[in-house]
TORKOL-4160 file (C-alpha; in steps of 0.2 Angstrom, whole numbers, padded with zeros to 4 digits, m for minus):
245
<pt num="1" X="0842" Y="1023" Z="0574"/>
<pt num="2" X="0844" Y="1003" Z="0567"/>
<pt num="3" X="0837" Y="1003" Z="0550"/>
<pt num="4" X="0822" Y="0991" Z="0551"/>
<pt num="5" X="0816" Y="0992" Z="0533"/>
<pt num="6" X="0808" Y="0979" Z="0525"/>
<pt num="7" X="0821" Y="0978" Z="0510"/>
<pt num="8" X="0835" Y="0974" Z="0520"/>
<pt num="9" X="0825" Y="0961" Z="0535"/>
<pt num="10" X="0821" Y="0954" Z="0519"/>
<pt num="11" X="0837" Y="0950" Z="0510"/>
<pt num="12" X="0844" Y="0946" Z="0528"/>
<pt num="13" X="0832" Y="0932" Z="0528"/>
<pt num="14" X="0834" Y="0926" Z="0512"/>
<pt num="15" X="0853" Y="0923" Z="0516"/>
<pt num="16" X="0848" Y="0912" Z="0533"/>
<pt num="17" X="0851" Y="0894" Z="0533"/>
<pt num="18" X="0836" Y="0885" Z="0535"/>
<pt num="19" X="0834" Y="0865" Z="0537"/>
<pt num="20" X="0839" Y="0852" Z="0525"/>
<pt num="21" X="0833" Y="0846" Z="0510"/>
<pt num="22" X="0825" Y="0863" Z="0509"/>
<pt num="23" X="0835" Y="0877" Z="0510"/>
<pt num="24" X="0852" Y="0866" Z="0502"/>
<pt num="25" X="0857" Y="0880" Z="0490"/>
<pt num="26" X="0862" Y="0895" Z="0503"/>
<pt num="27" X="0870" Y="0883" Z="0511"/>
<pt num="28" X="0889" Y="0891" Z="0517"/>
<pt num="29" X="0902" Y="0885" Z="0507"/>
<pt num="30" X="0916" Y="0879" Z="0513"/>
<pt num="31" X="0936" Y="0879" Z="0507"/>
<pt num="32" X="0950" Y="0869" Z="0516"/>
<pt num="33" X="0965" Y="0877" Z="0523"/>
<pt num="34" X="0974" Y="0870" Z="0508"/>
<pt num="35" X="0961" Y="0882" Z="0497"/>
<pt num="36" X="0951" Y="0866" Z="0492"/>
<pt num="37" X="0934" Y="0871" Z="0489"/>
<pt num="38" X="0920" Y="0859" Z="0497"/>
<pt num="39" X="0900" Y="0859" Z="0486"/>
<pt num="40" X="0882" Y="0854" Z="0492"/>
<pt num="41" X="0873" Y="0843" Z="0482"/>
<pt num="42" X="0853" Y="0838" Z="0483"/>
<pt num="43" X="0848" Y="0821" Z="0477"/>
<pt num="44" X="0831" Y="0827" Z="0470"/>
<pt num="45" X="0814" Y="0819" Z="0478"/>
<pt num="46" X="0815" Y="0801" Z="0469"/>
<pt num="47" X="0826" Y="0785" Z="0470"/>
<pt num="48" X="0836" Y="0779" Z="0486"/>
<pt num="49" X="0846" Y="0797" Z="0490"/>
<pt num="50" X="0829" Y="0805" Z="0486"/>
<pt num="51" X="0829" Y="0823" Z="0499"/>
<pt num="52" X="0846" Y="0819" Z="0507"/>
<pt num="53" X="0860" Y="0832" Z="0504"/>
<pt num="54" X="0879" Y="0828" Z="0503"/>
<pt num="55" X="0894" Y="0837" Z="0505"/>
<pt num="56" X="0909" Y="0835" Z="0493"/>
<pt num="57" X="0925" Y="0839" Z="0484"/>
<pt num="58" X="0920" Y="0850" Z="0469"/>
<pt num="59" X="0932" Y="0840" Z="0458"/>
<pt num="60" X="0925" Y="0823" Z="0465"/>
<pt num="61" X="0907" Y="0825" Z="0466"/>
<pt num="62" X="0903" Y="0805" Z="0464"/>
<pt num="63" X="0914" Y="0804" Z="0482"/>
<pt num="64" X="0902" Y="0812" Z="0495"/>
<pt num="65" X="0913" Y="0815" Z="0512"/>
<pt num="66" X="0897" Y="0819" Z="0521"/>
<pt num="67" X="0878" Y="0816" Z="0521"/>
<pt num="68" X="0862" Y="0826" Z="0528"/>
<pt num="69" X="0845" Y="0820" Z="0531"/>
<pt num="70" X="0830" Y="0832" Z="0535"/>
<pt num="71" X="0829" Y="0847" Z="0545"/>
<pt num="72" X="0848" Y="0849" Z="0548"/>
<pt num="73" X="0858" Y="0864" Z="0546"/>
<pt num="74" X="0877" Y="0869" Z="0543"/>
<pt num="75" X="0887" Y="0883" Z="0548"/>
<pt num="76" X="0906" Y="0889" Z="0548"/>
<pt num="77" X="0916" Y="0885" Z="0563"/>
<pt num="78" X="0933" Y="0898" Z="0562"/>
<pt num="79" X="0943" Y="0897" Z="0554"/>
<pt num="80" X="0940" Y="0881" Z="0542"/>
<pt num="81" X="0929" Y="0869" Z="0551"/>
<pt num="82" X="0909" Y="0864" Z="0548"/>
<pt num="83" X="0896" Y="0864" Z="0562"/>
<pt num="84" X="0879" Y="0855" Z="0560"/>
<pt num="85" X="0866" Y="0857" Z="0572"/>
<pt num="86" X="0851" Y="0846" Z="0571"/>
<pt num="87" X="0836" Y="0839" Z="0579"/>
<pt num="88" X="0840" Y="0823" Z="0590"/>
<pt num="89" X="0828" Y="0814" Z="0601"/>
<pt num="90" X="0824" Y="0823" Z="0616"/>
<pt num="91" X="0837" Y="0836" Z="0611"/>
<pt num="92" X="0848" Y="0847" Z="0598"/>
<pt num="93" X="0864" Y="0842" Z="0594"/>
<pt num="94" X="0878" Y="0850" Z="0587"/>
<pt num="95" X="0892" Y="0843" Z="0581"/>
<pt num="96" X="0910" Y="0850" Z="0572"/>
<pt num="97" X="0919" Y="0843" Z="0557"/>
<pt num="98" X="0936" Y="0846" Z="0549"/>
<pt num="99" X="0931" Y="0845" Z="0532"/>
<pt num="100" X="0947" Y="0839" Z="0525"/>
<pt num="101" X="0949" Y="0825" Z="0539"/>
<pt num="102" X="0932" Y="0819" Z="0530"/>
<pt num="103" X="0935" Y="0801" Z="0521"/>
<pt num="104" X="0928" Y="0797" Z="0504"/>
<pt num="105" X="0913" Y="0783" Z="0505"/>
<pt num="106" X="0902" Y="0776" Z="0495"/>
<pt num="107" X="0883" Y="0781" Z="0492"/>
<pt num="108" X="0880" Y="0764" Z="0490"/>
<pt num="109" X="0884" Y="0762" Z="0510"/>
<pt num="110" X="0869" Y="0775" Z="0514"/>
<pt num="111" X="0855" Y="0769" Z="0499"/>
<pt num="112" X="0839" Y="0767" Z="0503"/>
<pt num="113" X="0840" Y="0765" Z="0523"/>
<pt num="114" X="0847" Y="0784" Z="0527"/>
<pt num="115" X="0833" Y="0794" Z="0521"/>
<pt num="116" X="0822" Y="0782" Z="0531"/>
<pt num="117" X="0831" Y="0782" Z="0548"/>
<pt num="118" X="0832" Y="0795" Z="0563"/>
<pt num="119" X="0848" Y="0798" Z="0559"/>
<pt num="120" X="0852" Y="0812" Z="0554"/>
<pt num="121" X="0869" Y="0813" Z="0547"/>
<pt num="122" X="0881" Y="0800" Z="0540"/>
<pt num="123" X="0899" Y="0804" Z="0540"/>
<pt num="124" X="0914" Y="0789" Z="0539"/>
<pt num="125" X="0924" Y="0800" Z="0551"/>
<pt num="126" X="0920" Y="0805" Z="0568"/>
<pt num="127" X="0916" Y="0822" Z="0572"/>
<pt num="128" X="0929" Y="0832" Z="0581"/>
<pt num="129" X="0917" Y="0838" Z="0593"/>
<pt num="130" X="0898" Y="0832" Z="0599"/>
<pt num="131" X="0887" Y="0837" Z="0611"/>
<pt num="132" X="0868" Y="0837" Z="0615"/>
<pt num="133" X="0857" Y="0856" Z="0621"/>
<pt num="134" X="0840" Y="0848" Z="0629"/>
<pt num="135" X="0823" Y="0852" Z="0623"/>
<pt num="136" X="0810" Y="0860" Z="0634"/>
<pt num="137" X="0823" Y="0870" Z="0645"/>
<pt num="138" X="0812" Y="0882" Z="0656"/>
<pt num="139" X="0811" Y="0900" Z="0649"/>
<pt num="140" X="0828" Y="0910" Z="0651"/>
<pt num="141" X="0847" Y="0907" Z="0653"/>
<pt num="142" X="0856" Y="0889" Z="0656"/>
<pt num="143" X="0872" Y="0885" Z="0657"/>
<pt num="144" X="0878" Y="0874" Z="0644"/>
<pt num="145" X="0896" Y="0863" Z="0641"/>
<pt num="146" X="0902" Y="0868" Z="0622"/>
<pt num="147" X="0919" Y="0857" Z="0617"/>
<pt num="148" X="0935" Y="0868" Z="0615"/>
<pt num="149" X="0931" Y="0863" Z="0593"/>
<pt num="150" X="0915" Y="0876" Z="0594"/>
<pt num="151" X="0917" Y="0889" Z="0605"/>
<pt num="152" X="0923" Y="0900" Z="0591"/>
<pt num="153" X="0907" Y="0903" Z="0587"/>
<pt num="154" X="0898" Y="0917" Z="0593"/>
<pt num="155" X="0879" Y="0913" Z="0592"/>
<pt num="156" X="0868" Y="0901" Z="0582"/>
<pt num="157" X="0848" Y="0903" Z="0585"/>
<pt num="158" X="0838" Y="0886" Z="0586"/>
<pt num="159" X="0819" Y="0888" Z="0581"/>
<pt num="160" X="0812" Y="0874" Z="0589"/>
<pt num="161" X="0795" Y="0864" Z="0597"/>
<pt num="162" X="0789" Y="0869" Z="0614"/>
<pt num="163" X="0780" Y="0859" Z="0626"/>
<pt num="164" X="0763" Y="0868" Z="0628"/>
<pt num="165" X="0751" Y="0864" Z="0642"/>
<pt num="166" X="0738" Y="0873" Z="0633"/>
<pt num="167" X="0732" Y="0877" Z="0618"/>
<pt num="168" X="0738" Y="0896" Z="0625"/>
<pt num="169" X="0754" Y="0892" Z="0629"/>
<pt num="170" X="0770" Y="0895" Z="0616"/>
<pt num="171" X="0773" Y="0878" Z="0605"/>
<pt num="172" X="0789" Y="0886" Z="0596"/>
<pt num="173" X="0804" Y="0893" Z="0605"/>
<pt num="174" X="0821" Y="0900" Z="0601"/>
<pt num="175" X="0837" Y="0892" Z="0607"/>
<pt num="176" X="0849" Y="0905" Z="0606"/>
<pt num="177" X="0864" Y="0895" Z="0608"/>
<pt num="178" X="0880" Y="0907" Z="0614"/>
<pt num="179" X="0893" Y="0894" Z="0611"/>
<pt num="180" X="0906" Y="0906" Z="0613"/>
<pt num="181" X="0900" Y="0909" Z="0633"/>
<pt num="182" X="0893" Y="0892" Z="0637"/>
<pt num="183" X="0876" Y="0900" Z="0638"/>
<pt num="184" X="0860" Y="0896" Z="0632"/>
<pt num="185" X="0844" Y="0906" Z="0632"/>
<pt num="186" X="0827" Y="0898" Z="0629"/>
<pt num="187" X="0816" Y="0912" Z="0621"/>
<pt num="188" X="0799" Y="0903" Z="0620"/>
<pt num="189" X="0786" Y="0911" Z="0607"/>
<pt num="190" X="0771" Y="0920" Z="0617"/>
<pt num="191" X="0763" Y="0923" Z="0599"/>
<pt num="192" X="0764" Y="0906" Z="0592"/>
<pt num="193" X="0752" Y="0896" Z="0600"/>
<pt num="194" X="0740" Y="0881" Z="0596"/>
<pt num="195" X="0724" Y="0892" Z="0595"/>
<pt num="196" X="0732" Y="0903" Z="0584"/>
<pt num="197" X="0740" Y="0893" Z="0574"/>
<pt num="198" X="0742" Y="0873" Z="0564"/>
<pt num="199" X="0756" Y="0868" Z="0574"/>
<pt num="200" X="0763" Y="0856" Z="0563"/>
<pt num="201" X="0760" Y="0862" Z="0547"/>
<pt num="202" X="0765" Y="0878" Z="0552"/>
<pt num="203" X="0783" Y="0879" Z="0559"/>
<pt num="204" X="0797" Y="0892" Z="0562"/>
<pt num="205" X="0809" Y="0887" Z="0550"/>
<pt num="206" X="0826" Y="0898" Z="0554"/>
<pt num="207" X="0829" Y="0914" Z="0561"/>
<pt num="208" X="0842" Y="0926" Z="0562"/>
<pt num="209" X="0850" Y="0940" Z="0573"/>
<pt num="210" X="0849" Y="0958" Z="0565"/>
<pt num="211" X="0868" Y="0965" Z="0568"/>
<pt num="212" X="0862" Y="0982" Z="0566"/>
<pt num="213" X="0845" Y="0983" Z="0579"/>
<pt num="214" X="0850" Y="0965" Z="0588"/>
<pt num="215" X="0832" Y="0962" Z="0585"/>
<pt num="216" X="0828" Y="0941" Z="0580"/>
<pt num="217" X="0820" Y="0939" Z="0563"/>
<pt num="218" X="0813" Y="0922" Z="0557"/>
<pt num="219" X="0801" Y="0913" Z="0544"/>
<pt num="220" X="0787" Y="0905" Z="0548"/>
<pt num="221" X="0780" Y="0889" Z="0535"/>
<pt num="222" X="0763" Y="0892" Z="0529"/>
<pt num="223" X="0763" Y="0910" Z="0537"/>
<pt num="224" X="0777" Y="0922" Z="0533"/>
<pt num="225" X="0792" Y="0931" Z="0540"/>
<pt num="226" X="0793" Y="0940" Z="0555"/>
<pt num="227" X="0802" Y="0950" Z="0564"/>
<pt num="228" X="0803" Y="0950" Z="0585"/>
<pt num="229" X="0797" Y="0963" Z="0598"/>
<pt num="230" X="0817" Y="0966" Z="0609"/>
<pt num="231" X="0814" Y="0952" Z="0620"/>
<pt num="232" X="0813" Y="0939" Z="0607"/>
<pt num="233" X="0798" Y="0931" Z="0614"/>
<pt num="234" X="0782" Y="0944" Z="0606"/>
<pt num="235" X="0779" Y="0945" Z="0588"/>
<pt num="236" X="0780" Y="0965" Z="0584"/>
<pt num="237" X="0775" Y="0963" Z="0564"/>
<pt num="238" X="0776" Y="0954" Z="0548"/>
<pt num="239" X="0789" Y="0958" Z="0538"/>
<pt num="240" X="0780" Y="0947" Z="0522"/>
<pt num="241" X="0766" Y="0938" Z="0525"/>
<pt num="242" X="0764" Y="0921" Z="0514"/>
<pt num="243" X="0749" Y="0922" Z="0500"/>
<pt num="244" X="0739" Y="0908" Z="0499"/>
<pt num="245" X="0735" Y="0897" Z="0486"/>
């Protein structure tokens, strides 16, 4: 039987990348091929980098290669490449960097205007691969095209907004995005609903894939962290409930 304890969902969680500027500290770090290591820096809450998050050599901190606004979220791309996914518009994009091909620029090309924008990542290179998932694909498997440059990744699980039609119906879902298979499967959240809940203030934050019981595991903002019934979609208990103030 998969060990469900609390201890381990626990520290599983605590290891998930959740969104930019938030959660820039477990963000994965990254070394080139040639064994040159890549940092995270966060640029506090005041001034005109205030809450973005850049990405640069550890000897050349001042020299950012890569910059993040809000609610964006890295992850490794075998064997030495960085993926992003990110809120867009109308949909999620994903997008795929050699992290040595990234050139140098300066942070007065992204002062003040960036962290006000919609866009959410500045880079002076172009991505070796970008590609858009739509938001509010009906509940269950699509079909998805993933560029050559991703599909070495097995699985990356999107909490995301829902269309409801009702204060009944789910307003989160989870994009489990198989980029490996071309796949994607829209798990909407039966549990979190408008009547139940401050849509808004209260958000599913990340989520993660138990390797042992297979079982999707998240956190909830303003609520706590959860952990899935098996068909992804039906909360079966809290694993920590948030305490409040």
């Amino acid at each position: 039987m998969s060990d469900l304890s609390t201890s381990r969902l626990k520290d599983l969680l605590q290891r998930t990348v959740g969104p930019t500027p938030w959660y820039w500290k477990i963000f994965p770090a990254f070394n080139s091929t040639s064994g040159q290591r890549f940092v995270w820096t966060h640029h506090g809450s005041e001034g005109p980098l205030a809450y973005l998050v850049s990405l640069s050599l550890e000897q050349e901190p001042e020299k950012p290669r890569l910059a993040l606004n809000t609610y964006c979220r890295p992850f490794h791309v075998p064997p030495s490449n960085l993926g992003i996914w990110c809120p867009e518009g109308r949909g999620i994009r994903f997008v795929c960097f050699d992290p040595i091909q990234l050139k140098a620029f300066d942070f007065a090309e992204i002062a003040g205007w960036f962290k006000r924008s919609s866009e959410r990542i500045y880079a002076a290179t172009e991505p070796l691969a970008d590609f858009e998932i739509q938001l509010g694909l009906a509940a269950g498997m699509h079909n998805v095209e993933v560029p050559a440059e991703l599909r070495e990744v097995d699985e990356v699980i999107v909490p995301t907004s829902y269309p409801a039609k009702s204060p009944d119906d789910p307003a989160f879902a989870m994009y489990v995005v198989y980029l490996q298979a071309g796949l994607a499967e829209v798990l909407p959240q039966k549990w979190f609903t408008a009547s139940q809940y401050q849509v808004g203030k209260q958000w599913i934050t990340r989520a993660a894939r138990d390797p042992e019981s297979h079982r999707i595991l998240g956190e909830c903002f303003g609520s706590g962290s959860f952990l899935l019934e098996e068909d992804g979609c039906r909360l079966e208990r809290w694993i920590e409930k948030t305490v409040s103030a």
